[in-house]
Structures are given as C-alpha cells and as structure tokens.
C-alpha positions, 0 to 999 in steps of 0.5 A: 145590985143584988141578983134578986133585983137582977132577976126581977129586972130581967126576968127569970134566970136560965136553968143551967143544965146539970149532967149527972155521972154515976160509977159505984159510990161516986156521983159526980156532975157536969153543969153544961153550960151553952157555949159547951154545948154550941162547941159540941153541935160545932164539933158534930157539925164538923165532923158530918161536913168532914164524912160527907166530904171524904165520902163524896171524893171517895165517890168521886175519885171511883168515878175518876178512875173508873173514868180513866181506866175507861180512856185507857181501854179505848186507847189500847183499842185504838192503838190495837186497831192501828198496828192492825191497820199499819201491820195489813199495811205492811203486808200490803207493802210487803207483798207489792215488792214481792210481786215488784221484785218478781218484775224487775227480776223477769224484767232484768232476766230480759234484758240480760237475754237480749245483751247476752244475743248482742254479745253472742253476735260478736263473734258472728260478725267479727268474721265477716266484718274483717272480710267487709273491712279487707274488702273495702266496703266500710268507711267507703261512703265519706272517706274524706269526712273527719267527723265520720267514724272511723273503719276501726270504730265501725268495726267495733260498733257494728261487731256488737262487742260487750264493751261497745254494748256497755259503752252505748248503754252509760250514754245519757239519754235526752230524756233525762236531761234537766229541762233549761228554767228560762225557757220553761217552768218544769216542776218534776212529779213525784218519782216512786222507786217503781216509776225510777225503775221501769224508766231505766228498763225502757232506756235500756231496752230501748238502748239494746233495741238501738244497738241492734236495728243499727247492727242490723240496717249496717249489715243489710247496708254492707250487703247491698255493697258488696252485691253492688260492688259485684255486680259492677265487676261482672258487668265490666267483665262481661263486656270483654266477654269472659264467663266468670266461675261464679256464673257458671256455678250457678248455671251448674248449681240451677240445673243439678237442682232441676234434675231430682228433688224430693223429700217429706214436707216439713214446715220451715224453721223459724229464721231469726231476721238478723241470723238471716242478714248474716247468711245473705251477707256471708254469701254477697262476701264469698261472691264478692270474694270470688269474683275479686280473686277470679278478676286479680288472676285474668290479665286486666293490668297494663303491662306497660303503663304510661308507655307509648302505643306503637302498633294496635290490635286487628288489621294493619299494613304488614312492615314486611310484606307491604300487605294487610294483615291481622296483628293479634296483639298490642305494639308497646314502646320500650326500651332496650333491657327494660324488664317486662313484667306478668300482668297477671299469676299464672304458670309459664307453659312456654319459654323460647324463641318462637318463630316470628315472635322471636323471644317468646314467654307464655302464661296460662292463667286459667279458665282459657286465658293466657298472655304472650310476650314477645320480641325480647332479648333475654328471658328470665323464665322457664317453662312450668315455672309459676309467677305472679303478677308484676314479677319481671319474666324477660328483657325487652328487646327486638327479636323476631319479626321486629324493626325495632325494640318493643314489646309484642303483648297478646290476651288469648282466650282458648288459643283465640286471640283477643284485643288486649286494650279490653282487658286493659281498659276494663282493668282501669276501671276495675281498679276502684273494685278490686283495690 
C-alpha cells in the first residue's frame, strides 16, 4: 500500500519538527523527532529530581549537623556542671578530713596526755609499792588463791608502767566481739572510717580511764591497809601500856600548831585526787613504817620459846625467906649452858654480877625500856656493847639467889618493873603485823 493510501487511512501524517543550525555560509538542520524529545524532557526531569535531591540533603544535612553540634554544646554543658559539681564535692570532702584530721589529731593529743600521766605515775609509785610489797600489804587478801595475781604482777599493774599501759590497751574488748549467728541474726551497719575511729578512741579512753580508777581504788585500797594494819599494832601496844613515838609526835606536832599561826589568805591549790591518794598513802606507810620499827626495837619477843614457865611475875612465897614478896620478873627453864639470847637491839649498859641476880646483862632499848637477864654462869657481853635481837649475850646458869638453873627475865619501863608476859603475849600477836 502506498503511503498516500496510508494517509488516507489513517489520517493526516504528524509534521516532524525541523531544528535549523545557522553558523556563516553553512545551515544545517536536525529533524527532532518524539522519542528525542521524550529522552530530552527525561533528561531534564532527571536532572530537576537529582538538584532538588541534593539541595534537600544539603538542607537536610545543615539541620543534622546543626542538630548535633547542639547535643554536643549541651553535653559539654552537662559535663561542665558535673565537674562543677563533683569538684564542690571534693572540696566538700576535703574540707570534712580537714576538719575530721583536726579531731582526731586533738583527739590523739588527749589520749596521749592521759597515757603520758599514767606513765609519769610509774615513778611515783614504784617507791611506794616497794614499801606496801616489804610491808606486806599486797597480795594479803587471797594468799592462798592460785587464780590471784601475783605480788609481782600487782606490782606491775598498780605501778602504772608503759608496758603494762600498752598491754592493757591491745586487750580485746567485748564489744568488739563477733555476735554467735545461732543464737542472734546480726547484720553490721555500714562503718565510716569516721565511725571506726571514734570507736577505737572510746575504747582507748575508756582503757586509760580503766587503768587509772584501778590504780586508783587499789592505792586507796592499800591505804586503808596500812592504816588499818597501824592501828591494830597500836592498839595492841597500848594495851601493855607503852606510848608509842608516833603519838607523842603528834600530841607534839597538834600543840606547836596551837601556838602561832598566820599568814594572807590565799586560795588553795587545785589538788589532783590521785596526787592526793599517794600523799595520804605515803603518810599511812611512813606510820606504818614507824610503828613496825618502834615495836621490832621494844622487847615483844619470847626470850625462851617453847620453855617452861618456873616462876611468874608479882607476889609469890619468897624460896629463901618463906615470906611473901614481889618477884619483878619471869622464871624460864633452861638448861645448863644453853645460850640466852636478846629479845630485842639495844646497847648493854650492864655486864656483871649483881648482888641477888647473880650474873646479870642489861639492855636499854629505848624510850625507857630495858631487859634484864639474870642468873647466868658465863656472860658473853660488855657494857656499852650493841646487840641485836636474838644475838646470844650469855649462858644460862644458877647465879645469885637461884636454886637451880634458869633464866630470871625482866621488862622494865623508867626502872619500874613491868610484867613480861605482856610484851610476850602482845608480841604473839604482834607477829602477823610486823612479819
């Protein structure tokens, strides 16, 4: 079919459109035909969708990181304001373990003032504790107790030594102890290091306190003791009827001070109770001491232990003359040529025969008392030498008015005969006070 039938079939042919390019004496042309010109509006198209694409990520990615960087300055904000915060904290805490520090230094300043008092005391007492130890006033109350502590051991407690000090200090405290799980369900707070420290101070206080109101209350204790234990040995003397020194000191001492006193008021000094405690045992001690030393130096001793009585003091039937009269002394058995020993030191002031005593030696002990020993048949002292007690001064015999051999024994106090069997008997009884 020819394409003027076509036409006529199917209508009127599309008119193809016809681009013209001009340059100088050349034309040239381009029929554009419509799949070129669809590729060309797809080109464009294209293109349009790619630009507006890559503008709106352009946009997009401006927002984004606009976006970010935002987060990132509220981050560093955050993080800014936490060191702020952690940094006041730390000042905070640095200022708390100044001022903790402080405390527990002033704390420790304390402590170590009242262990360096103890320790001080050492020497105070060691003194005093030797005397109370010779004295025989520690370790008195349960002599016989194998759970008691021993002298030596109260020593060392009660002297207040630095090691005794740190000894009591490492001891555990019950409080300490781990409660038993099958009889209680304990669950331990949580412990600062704060808390851990004002515990250990307390237990440390409390240990020093402890050691101190221990040595306290055991001085007072040895106190009453010795003042005790003197007024035992004074009442037992007063009963034989001899004055002690230390009373008449005191008789002395009250009325000098009755005389003339004077002086401006001045308010007393602020006495420490312990410094107190050791002045008021210093001075039971030292009357203690006294009256031990004033009772070893008076005749109180047997002069014939375990030995018959023959003949006692006072009124008896005279063996020579059949008639009453007054024997001034005790008769002992003894035997021939046993030694005769000094109840007491003293210096011998006779040394010979004296008329009815036959062989006679005289002691003066002091403050008015003397001994006499007589009827012996050798003598072993002279006058003005010095014996001690139980230092033999002759043998016994039957000298003098005698009928057979004994020992005549005398106490006399100012040349006045006295009963012997008092100082004996008080000496028997003295025996647990001055041994």
């Amino acid at each position: 079919m020819s394409g003027g039938h076509q036409n006529r079939i199917f209508g009127k042919r599309a008119q193809h459109h016809v681009l013209i390019l001009a340059s100088g004496d050349k034309v040239r042309h381009m029929t554009i035909r419509p799949w070129m010109a669809a590729l060309g509006v797809s080109v464009i198209g294209l293109f349009s969708i790619g630009y507006l694409l890559a503008t709106s990520y352009l946009v997009l990615r401006d927002d984004l990181i606009g976006a970010t960087m935002a987060r990132q300055a509220r981050m560093q904000y955050d993080y800014e304001d936490r060191i702020a915060a952690l940094r006041a904290q730390v000042d905070r805490v640095t200022s708390r373990q100044l001022l903790d520090q402080q405390v527990v230094e002033d704390k420790v300043d304390k402590l170590m003032e009242q262990q360096q008092a103890l320790s001080q005391r050492h020497g105070k007492l060691d003194a005093l504790l030797d005397r109370a130890e010779s004295s025989g006033l520690m370790g008195k109350d349960q002599p016989n107790d194998p759970a008691a502590p021993s002298v030596k051991d109260q020593h060392a407690e009660l002297s207040g030594s630095p090691q005794t000090i740190e000894a009591a200090l490492s001891k555990g405290d019950p409080a300490d102890a781990t409660p038993d799980n099958s009889t209680l369900a304990y669950v331990p707070a949580p412990e600062t290091v704060a808390d851990r420290a004002d515990r250990v101070f307390s237990k440390v206080t409390l240990s020093l306190k402890r050691i101190e109101q221990d040595q306290l209350s055991r001085v007072q204790k040895l106190t009453a003791d010795a003042s005790q234990t003197a007024d035992a040995i004074q009442s037992i003397v007063k009963h034989v009827g001899v004055s002690l020194p230390v009373e008449t000191a005191s008789a002395d001492v009250a009325s000098d001070a009755d005389e003339g006193v004077g002086g401006p008021y001045v308010p007393p000094q602020s006495e420490d109770a312990f410094d107190h405690s050791l002045d008021n045992l210093d001075t039971a001690l030292t009357r203690l001491d006294t009256m031990r030393t004033t009772v070893e130096d008076l005749p109180f001793r047997n002069p014939a232990p375990g030995k018959l009585i023959t003949s006692p003091f006072g009124n008896r039937k005279d063996p020579f003359f059949g008639k009453l009269a007054l024997h001034t002394g005790t008769d002992f058995h003894f035997s021939p040529g046993e030694k005769v020993k000094a109840t007491a030191p003293g210096k011998v002031v006779s040394a010979g025969w004296a008329n009815g005593y036959g062989n006679m030696v005289e002691i003066d002990h002091g403050d008015g008392i003397s001994t006499r020993y007589g009827h012996m048949e050798q003598l072993l002292v002279q006058a003005g030498d010095t014996v001690k007690a139980g230092d033999a001064i002759g043998l016994a015999g039957s000298t003098g008015r005698s009928t057979g051999t004994h020992l005549h024994y005398e106490v006399r106090e100012n040349g006045r005969p006295i009963d012997p069997m008092y100082f004996v008997n008080a000496g028997a009884r003295l025996a647990s006070y001055i041994n």
